[in-house]
C-alpha positions, 0 to 999 in steps of 0.5 A: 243559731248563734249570735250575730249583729245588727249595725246602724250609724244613726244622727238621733235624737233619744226619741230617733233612736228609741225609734229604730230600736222599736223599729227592731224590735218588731222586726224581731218580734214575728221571727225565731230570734231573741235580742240578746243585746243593744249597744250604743257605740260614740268610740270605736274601741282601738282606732282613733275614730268616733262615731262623728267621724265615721257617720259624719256624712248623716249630719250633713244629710239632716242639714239638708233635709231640714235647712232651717232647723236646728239639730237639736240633741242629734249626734251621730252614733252607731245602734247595735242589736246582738241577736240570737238567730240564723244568718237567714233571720238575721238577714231578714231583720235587716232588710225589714228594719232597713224598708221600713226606716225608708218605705220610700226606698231609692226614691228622694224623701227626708229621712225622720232619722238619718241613718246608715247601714254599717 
């Protein structure tokens, strides 16, 4: 087991973001994983781009989604969890974490959080 990470680019809110790391949380919770870390990125250290750069596309999506709404306190970000795991738990966390943010799969639907997996 080592330490691998999780990357989502997420446009939330705190309650959209408390969300997804519950959302991870219990994707973790029935596995031989431990959560060693969580981060929350706006800079990408050494490049001159930020998160609303990268992730900017997210904005957009909630923009159309939801046309007549503001987007209040969303900003767009990058959520990552630093697990202690296998590559083959780590892979399986993604896949739930990622089914369950979109149950509805490739199918249209409006996403309650935007999200992107970085």
């Amino acid at each position: 087991m080592r330490t691998r990470v999780l990357k989502f680019g997420l446009y939330a809110d705190e309650q959209g973001l408390a969300r997804v790391s519950e959302l991870v949380e219990e994707a973790v919770g029935s596995r031989s994983a431990r959560i060693v870390d969580e981060t929350i990125v706006r800079t990408f250290p050494g490049s001159e781009l930020s998160t609303a750069d990268v992730y900017d596309h997210l904005a957009e999506q909630w923009a159309v989604e939801h046309p007549a709404q503001s987007s209040g306190a969303r900003e767009p970000i990058e959520l990552r969890v630093h697990l202690l795991c296998s590559l083959r738990t780590w892979r399986a966390v993604g896949k739930t974490v990622i089914k369950t943010l979109c149950p509805e799969g490739m199918a249209p639907h409006i996403c309650r959080v935007p999200w992107a997996a970085a």
